[in-house]
N, C-alpha and C positions, 0 to 999 in steps of 0.2 A: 500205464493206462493206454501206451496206442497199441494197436492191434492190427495197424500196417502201413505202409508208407503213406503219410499225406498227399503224396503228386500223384500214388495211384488211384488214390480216393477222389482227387479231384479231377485225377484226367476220364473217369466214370460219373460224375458229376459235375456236367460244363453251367450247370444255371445255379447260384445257392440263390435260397431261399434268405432274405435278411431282413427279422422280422423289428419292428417297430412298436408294437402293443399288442396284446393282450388277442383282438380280431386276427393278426397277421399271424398269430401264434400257432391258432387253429386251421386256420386256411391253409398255411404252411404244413402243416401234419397230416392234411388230408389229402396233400398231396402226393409227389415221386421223389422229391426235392432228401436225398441224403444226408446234407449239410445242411443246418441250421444257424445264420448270422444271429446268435439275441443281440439286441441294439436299445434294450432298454431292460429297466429294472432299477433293484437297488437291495442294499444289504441283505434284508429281511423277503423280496419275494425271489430271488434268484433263485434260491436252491429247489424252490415250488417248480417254477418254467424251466433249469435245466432235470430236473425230474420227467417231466410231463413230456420231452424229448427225448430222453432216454428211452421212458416207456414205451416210447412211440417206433425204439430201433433207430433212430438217427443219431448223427454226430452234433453236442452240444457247445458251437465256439462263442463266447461271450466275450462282447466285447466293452474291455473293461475302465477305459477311456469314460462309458458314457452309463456306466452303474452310479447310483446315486449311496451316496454315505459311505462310500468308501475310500482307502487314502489311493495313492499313486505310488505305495511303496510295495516291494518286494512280496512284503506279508499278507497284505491282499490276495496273491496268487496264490499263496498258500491256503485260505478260506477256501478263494474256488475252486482248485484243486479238491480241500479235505473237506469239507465242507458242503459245495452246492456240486459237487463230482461232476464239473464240466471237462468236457475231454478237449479242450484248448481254450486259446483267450487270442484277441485279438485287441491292436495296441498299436500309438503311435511312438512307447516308451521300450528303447532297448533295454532298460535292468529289465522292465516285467516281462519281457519276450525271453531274454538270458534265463529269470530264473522259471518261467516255465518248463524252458527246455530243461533243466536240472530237473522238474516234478516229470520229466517224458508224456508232457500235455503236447498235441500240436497246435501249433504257434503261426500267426498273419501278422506281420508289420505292416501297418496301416500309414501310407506314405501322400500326402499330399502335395502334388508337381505343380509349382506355382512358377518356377523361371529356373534356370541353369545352374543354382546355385542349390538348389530344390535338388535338381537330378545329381550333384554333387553328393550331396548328403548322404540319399539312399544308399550310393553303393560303397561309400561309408559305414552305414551302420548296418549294412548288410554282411558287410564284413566282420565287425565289431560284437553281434547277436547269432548271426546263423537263422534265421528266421526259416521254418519250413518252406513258405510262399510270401511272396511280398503283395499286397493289394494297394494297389494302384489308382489313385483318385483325381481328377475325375477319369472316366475307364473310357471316355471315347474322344479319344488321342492315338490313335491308330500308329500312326508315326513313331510317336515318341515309346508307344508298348514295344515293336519292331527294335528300337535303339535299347530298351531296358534289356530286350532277350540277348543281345548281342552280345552287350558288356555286363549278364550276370546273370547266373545259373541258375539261381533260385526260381520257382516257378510264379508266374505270374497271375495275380484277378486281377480282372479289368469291375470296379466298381464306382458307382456313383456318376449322376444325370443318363443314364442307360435308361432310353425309353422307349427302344422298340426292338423286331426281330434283326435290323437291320444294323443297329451299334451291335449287337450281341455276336453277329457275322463277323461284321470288321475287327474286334474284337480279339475275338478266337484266332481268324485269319489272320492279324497279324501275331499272334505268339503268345497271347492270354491262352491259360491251360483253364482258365472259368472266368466269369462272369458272376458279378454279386448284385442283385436289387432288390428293394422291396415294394419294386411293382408286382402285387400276388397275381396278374396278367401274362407275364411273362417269367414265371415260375416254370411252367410244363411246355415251354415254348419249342 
C-alpha cells in the first residue's frame, strides 16, 4: 500500500488536516490538505469516509483509538487495511502500529507527554514498534519537540491545543516535520 516515504509525504505537507465529523470531512477535501487525520467513525461507516478520501487523491490515516465498535486488537488492522483500505492508522497501541507496519500501511504513534516519565516511554516504544512518525501531544511544547528530535529519529507532529499561525511556527521551528489540527482555519495556513 505505500507508495513512498511517509517523512517525504509529510515534510511536503507541514499542516494535516484532522478531521472530527462528517462537516470537517468536507471542508478538509476541499481543501490542499494531502493527509487526512479521520478522528472519528465506527465499524460500519469507516470504509464510506476512507473511500470518500481516497477518491478525493489524498492519504487515509485513521485513527483507530477512537473508531467506535471496534476491539484494540491486531485484527482490527487487518479490517482497515482489507476492508475500509486506509493507507495507515494512527494509535497510542504499539501491537496495532507493529502490525500495521507488517500490512506496509504507514503508521503515527500517538504519544501523550504528561511528565518525564511520559518522555521515558516514547522512546521506548519507539524502539519497540518502529513507528514511521511519532505525534506528539500536546504540539505546543516547543522545548520538549527540540529534546524529542535530539534523542530520536523518527519524524515528528506536533498535534493537539494548536490554535494559531504562531504555535504552527514554533512548532515546525523547533523540529516538527507537521503539524496536526482540526481547526479547518488553519488548514491552508
Amino acid at each position: 500500500m505505500r507508495k513512498g516515504s511517509f517523512r517525504n509525504i509529510l515534510e511536503d505537507c507541514p499542516i494535516i488536516a484532522a478531521v472530527k465529523d462528517e462537516e470537517g470531512l468536507h471542508k478538509s477535501l476541499s481543501g490542499d490538505n494531502q493527509i487526512i487525520f479521520v478522528l472519528y467513525g465506527d465499524i460500519c461507516s469507516i470504509p464510506q469516509i476512507v473511500e470518500e478520501i481516497k477518491a478525493a487523491g489524498r492519504i487515509a490515516m485513521v485513527h483507530m483509538d477512537l473508531l467506535g465498535g471496534i476491539s484494540n486488537k491486531e485484527v482490527a488492522v487487518d479490517y482497515i487495511h482489507d476492508t475500509a483500505g486506509a493507507d495507515g492508522i494512527i494509535s497510542t497501541k504499539p501491537a496495532l502500529i507493529k502490525r500495521a507496519k507488517e500490512l506496509e500501511m504507514y503508521t503515527v504513534l500517538r504519544i501523550f507527554l504528561l511528565d518525564s516519565l511520559a518522555y521515558e516511554n516514547l522512546l521506548k516504544q519507539c524502539n519497540l514498534c518502529k513507528p514511521d512518525c511519532i505525534e506528539v501531544l500536546p504540539g505546543v511544547m516547543p522545548k520538549v519537540i527540540e529534546r524529542i528530535r535530539k534523542d530520536e529519529r523518527t519524524p515528528i507532529i506536533a498535534g493537539g491545543l494548536i490554535s494559531d499561525k504562531e504555535d504552527i511556527m514554533a512548532a515546525l521551528q523547533a523540529g516538527a516535520v507537521s503539524i496536526s489540527t482540526t481547526k479547518s482555519e488553519l488548514w491552508n495556513v
